[in-house]
Structure formats: C-alpha cells, structure tokens
C-alpha positions as CSV (number, residue, x, y, z in Angstrom):
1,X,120.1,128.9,96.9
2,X,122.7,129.9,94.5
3,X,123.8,127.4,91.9
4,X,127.2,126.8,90.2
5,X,127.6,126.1,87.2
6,X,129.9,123.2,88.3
7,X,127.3,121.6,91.2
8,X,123.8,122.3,89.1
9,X,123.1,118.8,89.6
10,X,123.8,118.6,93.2
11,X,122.2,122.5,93.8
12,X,118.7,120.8,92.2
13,X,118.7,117.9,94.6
14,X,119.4,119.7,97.4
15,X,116.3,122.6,96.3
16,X,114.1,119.4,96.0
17,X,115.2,118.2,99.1
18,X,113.8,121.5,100.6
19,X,110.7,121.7,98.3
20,X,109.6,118.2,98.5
21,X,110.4,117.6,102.2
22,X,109.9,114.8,104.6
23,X,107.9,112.7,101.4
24,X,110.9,111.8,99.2
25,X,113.5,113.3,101.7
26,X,115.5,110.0,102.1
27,X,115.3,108.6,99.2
28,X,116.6,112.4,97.7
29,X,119.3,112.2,100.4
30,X,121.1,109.1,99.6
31,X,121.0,110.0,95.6
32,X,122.6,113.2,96.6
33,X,125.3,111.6,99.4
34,X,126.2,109.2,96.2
35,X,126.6,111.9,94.0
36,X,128.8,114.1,96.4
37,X,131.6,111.0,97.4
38,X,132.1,110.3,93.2
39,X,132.5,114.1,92.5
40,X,133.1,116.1,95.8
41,X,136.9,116.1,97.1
42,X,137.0,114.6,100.4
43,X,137.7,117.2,103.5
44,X,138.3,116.9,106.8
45,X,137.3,113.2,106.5
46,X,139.1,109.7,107.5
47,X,139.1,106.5,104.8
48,X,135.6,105.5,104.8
49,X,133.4,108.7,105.8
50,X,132.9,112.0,103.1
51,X,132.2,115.2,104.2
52,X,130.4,118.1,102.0
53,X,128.8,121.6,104.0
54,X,126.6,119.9,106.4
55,X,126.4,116.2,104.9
56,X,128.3,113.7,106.4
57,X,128.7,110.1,104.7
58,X,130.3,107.2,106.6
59,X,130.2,104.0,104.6
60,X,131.9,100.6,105.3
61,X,132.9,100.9,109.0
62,X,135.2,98.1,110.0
63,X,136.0,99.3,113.5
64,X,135.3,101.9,116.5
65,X,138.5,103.8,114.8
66,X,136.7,104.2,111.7
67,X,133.7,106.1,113.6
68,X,133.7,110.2,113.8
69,X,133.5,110.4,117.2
70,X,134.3,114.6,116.6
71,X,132.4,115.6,113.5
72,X,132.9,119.3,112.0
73,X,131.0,122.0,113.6
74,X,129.2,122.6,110.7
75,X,127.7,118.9,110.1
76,X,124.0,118.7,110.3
77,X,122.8,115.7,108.6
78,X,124.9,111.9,108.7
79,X,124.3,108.5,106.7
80,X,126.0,105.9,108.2
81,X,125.9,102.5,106.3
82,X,127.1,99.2,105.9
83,X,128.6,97.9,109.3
84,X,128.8,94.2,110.9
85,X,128.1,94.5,114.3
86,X,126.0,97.9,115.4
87,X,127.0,97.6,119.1
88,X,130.3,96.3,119.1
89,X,131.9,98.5,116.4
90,X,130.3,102.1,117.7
91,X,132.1,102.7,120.9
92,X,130.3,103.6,124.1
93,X,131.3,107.5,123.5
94,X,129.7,107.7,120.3
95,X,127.5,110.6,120.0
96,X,128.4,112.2,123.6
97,X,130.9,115.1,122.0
98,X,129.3,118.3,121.8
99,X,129.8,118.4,117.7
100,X,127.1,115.8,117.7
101,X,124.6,118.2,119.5
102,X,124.2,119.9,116.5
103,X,123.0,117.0,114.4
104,X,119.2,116.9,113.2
105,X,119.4,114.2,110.6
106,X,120.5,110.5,111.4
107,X,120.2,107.6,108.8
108,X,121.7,103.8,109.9
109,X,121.3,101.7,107.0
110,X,122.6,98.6,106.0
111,X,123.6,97.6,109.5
112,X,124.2,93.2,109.4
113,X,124.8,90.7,112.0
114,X,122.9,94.1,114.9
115,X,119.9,92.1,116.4
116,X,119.1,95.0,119.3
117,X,119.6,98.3,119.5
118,X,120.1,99.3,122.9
119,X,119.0,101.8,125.8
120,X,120.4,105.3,125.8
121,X,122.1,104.4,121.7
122,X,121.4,107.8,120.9
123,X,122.6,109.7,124.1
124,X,124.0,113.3,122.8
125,X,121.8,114.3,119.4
126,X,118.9,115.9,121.7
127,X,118.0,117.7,118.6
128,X,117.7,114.4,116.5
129,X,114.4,115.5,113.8
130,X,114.9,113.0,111.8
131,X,115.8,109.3,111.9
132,X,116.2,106.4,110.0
133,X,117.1,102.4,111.2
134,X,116.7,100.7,107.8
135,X,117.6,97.8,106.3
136,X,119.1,96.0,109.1
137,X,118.4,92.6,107.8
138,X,119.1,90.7,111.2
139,X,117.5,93.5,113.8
140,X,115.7,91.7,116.0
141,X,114.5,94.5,119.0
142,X,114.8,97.9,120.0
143,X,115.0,99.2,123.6
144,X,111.8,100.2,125.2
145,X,113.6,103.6,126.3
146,X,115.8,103.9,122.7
147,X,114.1,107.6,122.1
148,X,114.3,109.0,125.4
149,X,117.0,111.5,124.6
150,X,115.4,112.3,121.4
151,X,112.1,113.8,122.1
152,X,112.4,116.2,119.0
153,X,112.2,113.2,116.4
154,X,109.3,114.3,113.6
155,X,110.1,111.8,111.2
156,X,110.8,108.4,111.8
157,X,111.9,105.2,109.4
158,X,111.9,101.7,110.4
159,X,111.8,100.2,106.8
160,X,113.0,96.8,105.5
161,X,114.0,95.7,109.0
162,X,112.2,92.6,108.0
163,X,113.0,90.4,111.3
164,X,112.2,93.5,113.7
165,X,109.3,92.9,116.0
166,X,106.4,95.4,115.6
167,X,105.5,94.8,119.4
168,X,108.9,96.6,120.3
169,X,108.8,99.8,118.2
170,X,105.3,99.6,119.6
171,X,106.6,99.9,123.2
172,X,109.8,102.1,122.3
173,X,106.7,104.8,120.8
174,X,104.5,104.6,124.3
175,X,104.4,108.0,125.9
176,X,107.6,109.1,123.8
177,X,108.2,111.4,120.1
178,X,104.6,113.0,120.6
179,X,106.0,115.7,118.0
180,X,106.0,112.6,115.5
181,X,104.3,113.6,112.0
182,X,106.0,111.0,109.7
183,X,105.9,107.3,110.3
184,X,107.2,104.4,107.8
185,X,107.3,101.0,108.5
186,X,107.3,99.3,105.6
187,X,108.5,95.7,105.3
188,X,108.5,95.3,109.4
189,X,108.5,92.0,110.5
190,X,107.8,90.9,107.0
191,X,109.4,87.4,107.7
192,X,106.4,86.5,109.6
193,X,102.9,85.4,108.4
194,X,101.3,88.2,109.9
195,X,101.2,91.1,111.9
196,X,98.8,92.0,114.4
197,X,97.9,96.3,114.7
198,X,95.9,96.2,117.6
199,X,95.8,98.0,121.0
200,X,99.1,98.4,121.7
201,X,99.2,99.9,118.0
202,X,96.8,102.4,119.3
203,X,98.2,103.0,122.9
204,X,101.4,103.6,120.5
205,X,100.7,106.0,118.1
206,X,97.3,108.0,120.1
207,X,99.2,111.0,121.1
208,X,100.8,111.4,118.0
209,X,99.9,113.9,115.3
210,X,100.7,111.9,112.3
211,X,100.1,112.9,108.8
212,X,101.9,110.4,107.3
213,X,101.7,106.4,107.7
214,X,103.6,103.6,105.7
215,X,103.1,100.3,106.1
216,X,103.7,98.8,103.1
217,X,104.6,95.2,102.7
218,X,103.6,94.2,105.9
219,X,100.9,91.3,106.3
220,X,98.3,92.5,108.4
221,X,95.6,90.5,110.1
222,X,93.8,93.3,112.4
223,X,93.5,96.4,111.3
224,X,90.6,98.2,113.2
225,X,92.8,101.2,114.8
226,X,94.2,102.4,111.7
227,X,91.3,103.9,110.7
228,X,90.3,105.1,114.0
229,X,88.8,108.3,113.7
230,X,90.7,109.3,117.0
231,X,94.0,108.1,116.2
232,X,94.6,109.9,112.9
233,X,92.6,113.4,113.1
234,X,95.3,114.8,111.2
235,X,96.3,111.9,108.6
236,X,96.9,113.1,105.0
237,X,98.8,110.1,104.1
238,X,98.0,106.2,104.5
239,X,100.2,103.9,102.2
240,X,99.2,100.2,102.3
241,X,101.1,99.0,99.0
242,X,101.8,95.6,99.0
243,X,100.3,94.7,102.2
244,X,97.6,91.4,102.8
245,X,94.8,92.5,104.9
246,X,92.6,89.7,107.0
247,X,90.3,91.9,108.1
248,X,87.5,93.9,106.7
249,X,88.0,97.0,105.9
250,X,84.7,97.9,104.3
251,X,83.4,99.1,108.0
252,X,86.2,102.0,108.1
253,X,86.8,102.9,104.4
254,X,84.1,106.2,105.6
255,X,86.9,107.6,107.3
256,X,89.4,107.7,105.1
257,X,88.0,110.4,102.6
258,X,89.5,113.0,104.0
259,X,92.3,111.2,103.4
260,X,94.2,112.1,100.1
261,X,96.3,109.3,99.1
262,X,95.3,105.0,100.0
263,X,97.2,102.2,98.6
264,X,100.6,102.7,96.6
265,X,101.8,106.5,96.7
266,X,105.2,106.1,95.3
C-alpha cells in the first residue's frame, strides 16, 4: 500500500490492520474509523454516517431515515454505533439491497434499550466474515437461527454484552458458522454469579476449528470442555483474564501446552 504523505497515520493503521489481522483487528478498526470522521471529508454520506474507500461509519442513529439502506458499491467493512432501540429503528429492509451483498465486515456496538436480536436480522450480507454485537448493555437473547444467512462468519465478537445469556449464543452456534476460527466472549453474562460451560458449550463449539478463545471476565463454575482435547485440536489462543474459575483445572492444564498463550494476552 502506497502512503501519502498527508494519510501516513491512517496508511500505518490500515497496514497493521492487514499485518496483525483478526487479533487486534477491532480494536485497530475503531482507532482508525475515529481518525477518518475528524480528518476525512465526508462523501456520499447523510448526517450521522462517514464514508472513506471501503469504511463505512454510522454513529448516533435516531431513526430508520438515518440508516443506509443503499450503501456505495465500494463499501466493504461498516461500524454502526450508538442507537436506542436495535429493532425498531433498523427497518425491516435493512440489509436486503444488493450493495450490502458486498459487505464482509459488520460491527454493532453500543446498541441500548435492544434486549433480542431477532431471526433472519442479518438477511442479505451472505458474505458476512466478520462480526461484532458488542456492548449492548441491555441485550438479553439472540435468535436460535440469527446466523443462518451468514454461514461465512470466521470471526465472531460477543463482548461486554454483560446481560446476554450464554445458553443462547450457545444454541444460535449449534450446527451453524463451522468456518469459525475466532471467538470472544468476554464479559458475557457477567451480571450473573456464574456461568456454567458445559455440554451445550461443547455441542456448540465441536465442529468448529477455533484457534482463538476469549472469555475474559466471565465467572466460570464448570469448565471441563474447554480444555477438551477434542474440542480445540487446533487452539493457539485461550484467554481467561479476569475470569473466577470453580472448578479444578489442574486435571486439564496437560493439554494446554501446545497452547501458546493462557491467562491475559492483551
């Protein structure tokens, strides 16, 4: 990538974006969307969404006018932040326009007052890679069938949706995003004493080919399938930062040497 002199900054974020990938790519994302809306002029965009090359920033919606229901053809990757209500403000046609076909990258973060996300939400971005619901203070559930129509997903972030109920992310991964490599779930269901990983843990995540796990600041009281030998053949990554564990792990800490990173990562 070729830089100008007047977008260094932005040309080394978006290199370590490449270089660094799925690890830090979020977190590298939402620096760089900040950075363009201060010093990139705003194109083809309405009062509350930026648009750069492929980036597409939509902060503050108030109502289903403020949504891009036709994005530019050349839009690949979309942060969406800050709305009330998740359901009642996107409007039933929301991704179904053929300009959202060629999305790969979705973040919702910031999302108050949304307790469920709902079947068939992301109907139209079939080529969804990667995905992020995050801190959605009041989420509550997620639709058993909510990834049906993105079978493509490789990275997925559930993080700081602290009233969200393991048990349905758990059902909403049975039999679905088997091309899955990157999981985080950190702070999930943190407003309750604990959290159980158990068998439908393992009947979630079995067919998966994970090699990354995060579940950080979450209180776990069972914790026998994470480290089953099974599960994770191809685990690189297991982050447990900030998490109470009830149960022993002394019986399964054999399997994680191959493992190359245990406890906090970042």
């Amino acid at each position: 990538m070729d830089c100008v002199s007047k977008r260094e900054e932005l040309c080394l974020i978006s290199n370590a974006i490449q270089t660094f990938g799925l690890l830090t790519k979020e977190r590298i994302l939402i620096f760089y969307l900040s950075i363009l809306v201060s010093v990139i002029p705003i194109s083809e965009a309405s009062s509350t969404c930026t648009v750069n090359g492929i980036y597409y920033l939509c902060n503050n919606i108030a109502n289903k006018t403020d949504f891009p229901l036709v994005l530019p053809i050349n839009v690949r990757k979309i942060t969406l932040m800050g709305t009330n209500k998740l359901d009642q403000t996107f409007p039933n046609t929301r991704f179904i326009h053929h300009t959202w076909a060629n999305v790969t990258e979705l973040s919702i973060l910031e999302f108050t007052n949304a307790d469920h996300v709902g079947s068939g939400f992301f109907n139209g971005i079939n080529e969804l890679k990667y995905l992020s619901i995050s801190s959605c203070t009041d989420l509550n559930v997620i639709d058993p069938d909510i990834f049906h129509s993105t079978p493509n997903i490789e990275a997925l972030h559930l993080d700081a949706n602290t009233r969200l109920k393991l048990s349905t992310v758990e059902a909403a991964l049975i039999d679905k995003l088997n091309n899955l490599k990157y999981l985080s779930l950190i702070g999930i269901q943190a407003s309750e004493k604990y959290v159980i990983l158990g068998d439908n843990f393992y009947k979630a995540l079995r067919r998966k080919k994970l090699t990354y796990l995060d579940i950080s600041g979450v209180n776990v009281i069972y914790v026998e399938y994470v480290f089953a030998q099974d599960l994770f053949a191809n685990l690189k990554y297991l982050i447990l930062s900030y998490s109470t564990t009830v149960s022993p792990l002394s019986l399964n800490l054999k399997l994680l040497k191959k493992h190359r990173a245990f406890g906090s990562y970042w």
